[in-house]
Residue, then its C-alpha position, 0 to 999 in steps of 0.5 A: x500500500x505504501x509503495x502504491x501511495x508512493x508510486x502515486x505521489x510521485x505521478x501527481x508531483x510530474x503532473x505538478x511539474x509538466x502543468x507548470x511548464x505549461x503555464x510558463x510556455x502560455x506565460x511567455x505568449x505575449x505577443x501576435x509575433x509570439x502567437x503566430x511562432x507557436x502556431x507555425x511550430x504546430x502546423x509542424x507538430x499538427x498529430x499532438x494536442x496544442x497543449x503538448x504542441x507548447x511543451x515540445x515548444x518550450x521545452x526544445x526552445x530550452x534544450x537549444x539554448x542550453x546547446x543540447x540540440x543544434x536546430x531551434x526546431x525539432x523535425x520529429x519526436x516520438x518516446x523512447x520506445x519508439x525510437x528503438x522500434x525504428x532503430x534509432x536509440x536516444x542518446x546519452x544525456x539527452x533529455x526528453x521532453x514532458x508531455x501530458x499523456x492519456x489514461x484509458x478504461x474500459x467500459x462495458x454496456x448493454x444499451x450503448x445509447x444510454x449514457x448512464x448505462x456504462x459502468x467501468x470493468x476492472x483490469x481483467x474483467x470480461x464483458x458481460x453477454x450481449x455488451x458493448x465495449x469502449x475505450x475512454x480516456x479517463x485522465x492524463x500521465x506525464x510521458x517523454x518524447x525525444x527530437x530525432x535530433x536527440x537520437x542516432x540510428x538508422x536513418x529515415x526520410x527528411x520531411x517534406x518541405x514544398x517549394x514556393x516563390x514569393x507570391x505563388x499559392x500551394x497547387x490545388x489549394x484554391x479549389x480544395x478550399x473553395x469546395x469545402x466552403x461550397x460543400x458548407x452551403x456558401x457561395x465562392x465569388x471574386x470581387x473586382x477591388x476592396x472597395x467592394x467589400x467594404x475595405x476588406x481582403x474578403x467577407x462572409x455573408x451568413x445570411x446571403x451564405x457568400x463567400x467573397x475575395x477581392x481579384x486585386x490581390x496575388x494568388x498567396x494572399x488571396x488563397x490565405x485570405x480564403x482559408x480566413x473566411x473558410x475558417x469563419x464558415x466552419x467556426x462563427x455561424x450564428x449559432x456560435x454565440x460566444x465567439x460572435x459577442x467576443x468579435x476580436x477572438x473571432x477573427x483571431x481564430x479564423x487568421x490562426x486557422x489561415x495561418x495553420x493552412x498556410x505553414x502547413x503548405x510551406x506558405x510565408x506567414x509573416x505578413x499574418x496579422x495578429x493582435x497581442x494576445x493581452x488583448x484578445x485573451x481578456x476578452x471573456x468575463x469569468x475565465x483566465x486569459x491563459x484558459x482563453x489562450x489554450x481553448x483558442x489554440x486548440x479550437x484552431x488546430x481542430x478547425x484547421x485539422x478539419x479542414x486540412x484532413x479534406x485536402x489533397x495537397x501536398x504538405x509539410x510532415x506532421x512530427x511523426x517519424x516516417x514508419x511509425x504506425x499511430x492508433x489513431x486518427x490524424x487530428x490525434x483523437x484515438x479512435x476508441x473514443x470517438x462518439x462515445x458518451x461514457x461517464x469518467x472519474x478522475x483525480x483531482x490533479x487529473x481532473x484539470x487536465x481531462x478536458x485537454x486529453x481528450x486529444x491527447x498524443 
């Protein structure tokens, strides 16, 4: 029992240790510039949660300062493990890096539409007959992932990094995300010069259900003006009644989204705009800015996960190192856990944390 308790205290005393790490990376999101940094390191790490996107941020900002890897960013992480499977091994003195890992259950019901009918199953506990079985994150552990950098073995393909000149949009990005604005309802129409949209690189219309972008402007600005409004077509429909009475998140999240598509395609997102993330993450009474600044940086990698998954373009990796297989889907969410309504407990360190796990990897 002593060691359990023990084994269990020390669990809690990392959870401490890596929530800590990650109020210090939202600590040091100050500015736009700052923002738009780690949301282009998570176009790069687009398989994991944005919550373990800034702990491999800050905590690989921190190995290269210390002179501990030679590039300020990582090309793919992965654990211990699975380093070896691949035949790689970390390297002697090598640090990993703290992220937030799911805890899953079982659970077991006979009437697998009524939530209150799911009841937990102990480890070695079978079903009873007739019962379904699901998976369910039910809390978080810390785990440890490593940079390729950080190991040596056999080697494996670089990623992929598409090619652009100044100006030109990803082949096949235009159409890819028109039609998904087309298949949401709206209309896609090119407008002659801004003066038309009242001043601005394009406009949603909910109630006429349009989507317009001035002509005036060249291919790049013009299929990352479109990912904006595709963004706001997905996310800020009249029945989002949070983001609508809070506009400045709004348009916070669709040029985040914009930005997201962007990187991912090898895009140049310096001329993405963002205001300082004092401003906008204060914006909603009753929560902390740092709890508006993480549910804003997932909100977005869902949105653009969303719509990336849906295009057939080509694209910078997402983190995974080529032949390592993942249970799970691209957006990160395993499997087991989607559409299903399963009651969980947790800890109490676990429980701040569960919501985020949700996507966990």
């Amino acid at each position: 029992m002593v060691a359990t308790e023990d084994r269990r205290a020390a669990r809690e005393a990392k959870l401490d240790e890596v929530h800590e790490k990650l109020a210090d990376a939202v600590d040091r999101l100050v500015s736009g510039d700052d923002w738009a940094k780690v949301l282009t390191f998570a176009a790069r790490f687009r398989s994991r949660s944005f919550n373990n996107t800034l702990l491999i941020w800050i905590q690989h900002s921190m190995a290269y300062e210390a002179g501990l890897v030679l590039e300020p960013m990582p090309s793919y992480v992965a654990g211990y493990k699975q380093w070896q499977k691949l035949g790689r091994q970390v390297e002697k003195g090598q640090p990993g890096y703290q992220i937030l890992a799911p805890v899953t259950g079982r659970f077991a019901s006979s009437s697998p539409s009524d939530p209150a009918s799911w009841r937990r199953l102990n480890r070695f506990e079978k079903p009873r007959p007739g019962e379904i079985v699901r998976s369910k994150i039910i809390g978080v552990r810390p785990a440890y992932v490593w940079d390729a950098s950080q190991t040596s073995g056999d080697a494996f393909p670089a990623p992929p990094t598409p090619t652009l000149l100044k100006g030109e949009a990803p082949s096949r990005l235009w159409e890819g995300l028109a039609q998904q604005i087309t298949s949401a309802g709206f209309a896609v129409l090119d407008v002659e010069h801004e003066d038309m949209i009242f001043g601005a690189n394009g406009v949603t219309d909910y109630t006429e259900k349009t989507v317009k972008v001035r002509k005036n402007m060249d291919p790049a600005a013009r299929v990352k003006t479109l990912a904006h409004e595709l963004a706001h077509v997905l996310m800020h429909g009249p029945d989002q009644d949070v983001v609508r009475r809070h506009r400045g998140i709004g348009e916070v999240e669709a040029e985040s989204v914009a930005l997201m598509i962007g990187a991912t395609h090898g895009m140049d997102t310096s001329g993405y705009t963002i205001p300082y993330v004092s401003t906008w993450a204060a914006q909603v009474d009753g929560q902390e800015p740092a709890e508006i600044v993480r549910a804003t940086g997932e909100r977005v990698r869902a949105a653009a996960m969303r719509i990336l998954d849906q295009l057939d373009t080509e694209m910078l990796g997402d983190g995974t190192p080529p032949g390592l297989e993942r249970a799970s889907t691209r957006t990160g969410a395993p499997i087991s856990n989607r559409a299903s309504h399963v009651p969980v407990t947790s800890t109490d360190a676990q429980r701040a944390a569960l919501t985020e796990s949700r996507t966990l990897r």
